[in-house]
C-alpha positions in Angstrom: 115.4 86.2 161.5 116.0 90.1 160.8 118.4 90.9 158.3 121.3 92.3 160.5 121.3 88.8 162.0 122.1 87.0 158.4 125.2 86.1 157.5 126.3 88.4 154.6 126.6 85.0 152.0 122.6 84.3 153.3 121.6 87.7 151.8 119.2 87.2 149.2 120.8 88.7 145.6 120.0 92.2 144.8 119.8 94.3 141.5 119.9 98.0 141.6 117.7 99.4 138.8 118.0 103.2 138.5 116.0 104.7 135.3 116.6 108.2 134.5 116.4 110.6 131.4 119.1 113.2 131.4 119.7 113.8 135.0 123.2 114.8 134.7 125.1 114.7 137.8 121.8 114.1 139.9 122.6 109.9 138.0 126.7 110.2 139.2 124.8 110.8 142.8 122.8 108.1 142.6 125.0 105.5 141.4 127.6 106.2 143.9 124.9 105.7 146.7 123.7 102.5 145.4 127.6 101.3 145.2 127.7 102.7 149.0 124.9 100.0 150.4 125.9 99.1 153.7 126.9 95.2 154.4 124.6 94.1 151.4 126.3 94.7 148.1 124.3 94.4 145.0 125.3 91.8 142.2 124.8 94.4 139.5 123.8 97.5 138.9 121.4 98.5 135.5 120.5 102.0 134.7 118.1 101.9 132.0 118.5 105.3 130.0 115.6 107.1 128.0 117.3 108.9 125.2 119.3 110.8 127.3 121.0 113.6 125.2 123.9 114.6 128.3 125.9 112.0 128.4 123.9 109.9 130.8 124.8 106.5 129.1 128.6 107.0 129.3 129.0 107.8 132.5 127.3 105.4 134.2 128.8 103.2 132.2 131.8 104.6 133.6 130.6 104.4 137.2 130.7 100.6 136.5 126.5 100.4 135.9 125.0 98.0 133.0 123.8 100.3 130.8 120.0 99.4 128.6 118.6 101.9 126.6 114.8 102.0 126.3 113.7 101.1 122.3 112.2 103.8 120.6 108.4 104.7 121.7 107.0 106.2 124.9 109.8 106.9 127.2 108.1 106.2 130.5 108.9 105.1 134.0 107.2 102.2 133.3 108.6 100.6 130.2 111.9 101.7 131.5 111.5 99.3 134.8 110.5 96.8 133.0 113.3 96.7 131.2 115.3 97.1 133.6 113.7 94.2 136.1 113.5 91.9 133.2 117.2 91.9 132.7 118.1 91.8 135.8 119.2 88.5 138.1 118.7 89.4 141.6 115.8 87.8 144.1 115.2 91.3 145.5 115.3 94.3 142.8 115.7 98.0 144.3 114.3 100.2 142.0 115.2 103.9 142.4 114.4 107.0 140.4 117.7 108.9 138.9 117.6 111.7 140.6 117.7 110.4 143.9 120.4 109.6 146.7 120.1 106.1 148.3 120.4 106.3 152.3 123.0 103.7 152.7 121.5 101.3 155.3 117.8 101.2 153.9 118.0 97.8 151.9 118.8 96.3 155.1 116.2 97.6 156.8 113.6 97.2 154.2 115.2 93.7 153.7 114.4 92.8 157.9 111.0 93.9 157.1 110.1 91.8 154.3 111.8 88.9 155.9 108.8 89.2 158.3 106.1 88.1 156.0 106.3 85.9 152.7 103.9 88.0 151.6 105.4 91.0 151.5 106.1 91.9 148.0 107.4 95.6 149.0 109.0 97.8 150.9 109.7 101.7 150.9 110.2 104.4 153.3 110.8 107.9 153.4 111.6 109.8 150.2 112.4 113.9 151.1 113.8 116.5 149.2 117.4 117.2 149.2 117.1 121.0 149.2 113.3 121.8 150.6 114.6 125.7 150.7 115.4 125.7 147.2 112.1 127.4 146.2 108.7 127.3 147.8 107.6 124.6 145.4 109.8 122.3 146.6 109.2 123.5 150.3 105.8 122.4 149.9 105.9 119.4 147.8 108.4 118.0 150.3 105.3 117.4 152.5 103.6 115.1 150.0 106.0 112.8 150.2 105.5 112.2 153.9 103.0 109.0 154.8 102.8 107.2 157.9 104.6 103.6 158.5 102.4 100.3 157.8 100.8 98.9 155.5 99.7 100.8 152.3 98.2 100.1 149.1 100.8 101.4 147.1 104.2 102.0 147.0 106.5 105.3 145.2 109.1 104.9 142.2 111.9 104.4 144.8 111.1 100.9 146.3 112.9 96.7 146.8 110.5 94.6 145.3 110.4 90.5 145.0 111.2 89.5 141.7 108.8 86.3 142.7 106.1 89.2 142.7 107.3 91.2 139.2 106.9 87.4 137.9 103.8 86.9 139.2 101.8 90.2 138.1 104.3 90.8 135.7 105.3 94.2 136.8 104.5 98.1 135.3 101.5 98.7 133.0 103.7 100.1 129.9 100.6 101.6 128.5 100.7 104.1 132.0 102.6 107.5 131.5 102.0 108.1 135.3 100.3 106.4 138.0 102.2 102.9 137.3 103.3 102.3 140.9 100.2 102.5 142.4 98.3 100.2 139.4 100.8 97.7 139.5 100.3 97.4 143.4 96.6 96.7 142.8 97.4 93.9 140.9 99.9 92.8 143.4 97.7 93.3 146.6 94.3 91.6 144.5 96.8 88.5 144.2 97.8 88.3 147.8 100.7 90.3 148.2 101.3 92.9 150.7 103.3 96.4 150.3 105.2 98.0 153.5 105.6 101.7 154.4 108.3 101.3 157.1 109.7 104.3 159.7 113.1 104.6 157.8 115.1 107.2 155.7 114.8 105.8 152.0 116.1 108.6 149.5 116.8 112.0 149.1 115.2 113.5 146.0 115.9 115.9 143.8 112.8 117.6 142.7 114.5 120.8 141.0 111.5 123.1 140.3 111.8 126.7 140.7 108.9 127.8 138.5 105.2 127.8 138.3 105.5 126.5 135.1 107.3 123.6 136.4 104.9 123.3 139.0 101.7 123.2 137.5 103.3 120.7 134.8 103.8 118.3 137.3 100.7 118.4 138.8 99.4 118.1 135.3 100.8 114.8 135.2 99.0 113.6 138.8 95.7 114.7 137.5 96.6 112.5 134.3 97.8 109.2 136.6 94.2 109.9 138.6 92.2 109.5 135.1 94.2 106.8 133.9 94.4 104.7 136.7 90.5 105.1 138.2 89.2 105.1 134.5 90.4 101.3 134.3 88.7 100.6 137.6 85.6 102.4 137.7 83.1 100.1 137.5 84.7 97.0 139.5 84.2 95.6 142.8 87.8 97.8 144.2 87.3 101.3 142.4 91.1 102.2 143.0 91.1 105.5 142.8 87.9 106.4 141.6 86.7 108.5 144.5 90.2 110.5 144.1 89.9 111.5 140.7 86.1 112.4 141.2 87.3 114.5 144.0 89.8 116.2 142.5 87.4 116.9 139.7 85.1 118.4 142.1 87.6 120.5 143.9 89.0 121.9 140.8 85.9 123.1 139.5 85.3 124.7 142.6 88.4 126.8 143.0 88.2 127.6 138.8 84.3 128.8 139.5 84.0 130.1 143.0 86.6 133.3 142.7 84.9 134.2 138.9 81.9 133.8 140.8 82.7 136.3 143.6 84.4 139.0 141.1 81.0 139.0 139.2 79.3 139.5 142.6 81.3 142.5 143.4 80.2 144.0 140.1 76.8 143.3 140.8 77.1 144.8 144.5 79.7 147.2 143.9 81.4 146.0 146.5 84.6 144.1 146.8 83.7 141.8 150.1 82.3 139.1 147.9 86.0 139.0 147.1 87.5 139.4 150.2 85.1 136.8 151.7 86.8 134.0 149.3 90.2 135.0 150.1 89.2 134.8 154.0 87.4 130.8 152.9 90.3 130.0 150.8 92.6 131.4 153.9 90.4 129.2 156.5 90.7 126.1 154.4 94.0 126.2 154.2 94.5 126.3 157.9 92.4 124.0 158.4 94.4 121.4 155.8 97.9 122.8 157.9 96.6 122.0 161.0 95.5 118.3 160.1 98.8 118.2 158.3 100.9 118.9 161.7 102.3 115.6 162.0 104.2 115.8 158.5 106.2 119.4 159.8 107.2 121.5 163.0 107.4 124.5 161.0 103.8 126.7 161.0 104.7 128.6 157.7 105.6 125.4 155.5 102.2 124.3 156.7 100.1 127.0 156.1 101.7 126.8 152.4 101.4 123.3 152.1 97.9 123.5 152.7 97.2 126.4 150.1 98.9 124.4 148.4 96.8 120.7 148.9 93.7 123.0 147.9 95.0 125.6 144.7 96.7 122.7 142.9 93.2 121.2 142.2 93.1 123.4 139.2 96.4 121.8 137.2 95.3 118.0 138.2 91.6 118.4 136.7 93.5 119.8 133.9 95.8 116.6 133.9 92.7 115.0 134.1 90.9 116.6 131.2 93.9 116.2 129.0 93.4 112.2 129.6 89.6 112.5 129.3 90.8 114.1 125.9 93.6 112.1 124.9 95.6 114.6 124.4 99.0 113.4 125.6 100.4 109.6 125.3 104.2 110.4 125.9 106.1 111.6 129.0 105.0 114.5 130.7 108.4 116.1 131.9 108.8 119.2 134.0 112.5 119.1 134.5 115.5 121.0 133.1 118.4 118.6 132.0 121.3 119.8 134.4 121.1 118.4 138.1 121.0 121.0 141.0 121.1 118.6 143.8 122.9 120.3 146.6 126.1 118.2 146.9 125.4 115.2 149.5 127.1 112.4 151.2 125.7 108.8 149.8 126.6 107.2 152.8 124.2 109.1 155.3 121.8 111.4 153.2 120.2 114.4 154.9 118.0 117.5 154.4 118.1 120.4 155.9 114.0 121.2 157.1 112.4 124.7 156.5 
């Protein structure tokens, strides 16, 4: 039986938990979207708040959401789910990121899905950006939220989840400043469980960078979640993410070295093609990655940046990774400003407008 052929009193219970640390009107968004779920209401509504200093708290307490603030310590995604799953009631729990807009009918559609198999522990689908033409950073990070439907071994921060399977593995690593998601769904898949990537509009994000500084930051805190994560791992029988981070490392060093490398050359040969022949592999490469990427865009340009992109942000994440190696940073690795910029959108029916 597929969820639009239960009756609405069959529908499991649901809890909506949105975490957020001053998100501004980005929160209002997203609490009004989750109040806007089409035929399945929720039976509550927590937004877990990490010190927030702009009012967060009071207005979603306003908006009608249980507000829990996060005790005093690391203010992570992690300990801020847990919190929030912990206290909530619901069979199903829908967790979603602050600065997002729910599309309206996705918990019925992720619901149908996990009705398929018992052991489906999650769902998600597609998480894009609000406002991809906002800056080039966005344009191309848009693109990394794009996978293809089926069966994955992880799952994103915007996700319905069986509380049976929270119990069982008992949810987010709190020690993790990034990379929780996809630890947590180890655990959940090495126990039997199964997590679902299905064809269906799931959020629209706000990502709201606009400098490099922003930029590399966040990549920064990737390179960190590879460490963390695969460092755990490393020498077991499922290496989760071990070949990634090594990778990366790999990579990184390559794109730091290689274009010193060629400068010194053109000193030696007094010449400046050792330069212009790095430029022309770095150009190749990066067609190369856009043309593999095709699938995830119609547009040639967003391509061709997102895969200059997929190869020069190698650099921040084996920094991410060395500041782990050096443990160097145990709180949260932020790359926001505090006011929301999400483009004004309707909860009901999100959309984006594509480059």
């Amino acid at each position: 039986m597929t969820a639009s052929q239960l009756q609405p009193n069959l529908y499991p219970t649901l809890s909506v938990v949105i975490i957020g640390r001053n998100e501004g009107e980005r929160l209002r968004r997203c609490i009004v979207s989750a109040q806007s779920i089409q035929s399945w209401k929720p039976s509550e509504i927590l937004y877990v708040d990490s010190a927030s200093t702009d009012g967060s708290p009071a207005m979603a307490a306003d908006l009608g959401a249980t507000v829990l603030t996060l005790p005093p310590g690391a203010f992570t995604a992690a300990r801020a789910r847990n919190l929030g799953w912990r206290s909530a009631t619901g069979e199903l729990v829908l967790f979603l990121d602050g600065d997002t807009i729910l599309n309206a009918d996705f918990p019925l559609s992720a619901l149908a899905e996990m009705n398929k198999d018992a052991a489906n522990a999650a769902v998600w689908g597609h998480r894009r950006e609000a406002s991809p033409c906002s800056s080039v950073y966005v344009r191309v990070l848009d693109l990394d939220w794009v996978y293809r439907p089926g069966e994955t071994p992880f799952c994103g921060g915007d996700v319905l989840i069986r509380r049976a399977a929270l119990d069982a593995t008992g949810g987010y690593d709190d020690t993790l400043i990034a990379g929780e998601e996809p630890e947590m769904c180890r655990r959940m898949r090495k126990a039997g469980w199964r997590i679902q990537h299905i064809d269906h509009p799931m959020t629209l994000h706000d990502l709201a960078i606009t400098r490099f500084r922003q930029y590399w930051r966040r990549s920064q805190r990737a390179g960190y979640a590879y460490a963390a994560v695969s460092s755990r791992f490393r020498h077991t029988s499922d290496p989760f993410w071990s070949s990634d981070a090594r990778g990366n490392r790999l990579r990184g060093l390559f794109w730091i070295l290689s274009p010193l490398l060629a400068i010194a050359a053109c000193f030696v040969w007094a010449s400046l093609f050792p330069f212009a022949l790095w430029i022309l592999l770095l150009l190749v490469l990066a067609v190369r990655t856009a043309w593999q990427s095709r699938w995830k865009s119609t547009s040639a340009r967003t391509l061709f940046l997102y895969g200059l992109h997929s190869h020069l942000q190698q650099i921040p994440i084996l920094s991410g990774q060395i500041q782990f190696l050096m443990n160097r940073n145990k709180t949260l690795m932020e790359y926001k400003d505090v006011s929301g910029t999400m483009q004004e959108q309707s909860p009901e029916q999100p959309q984006a407008n594509r480059p």
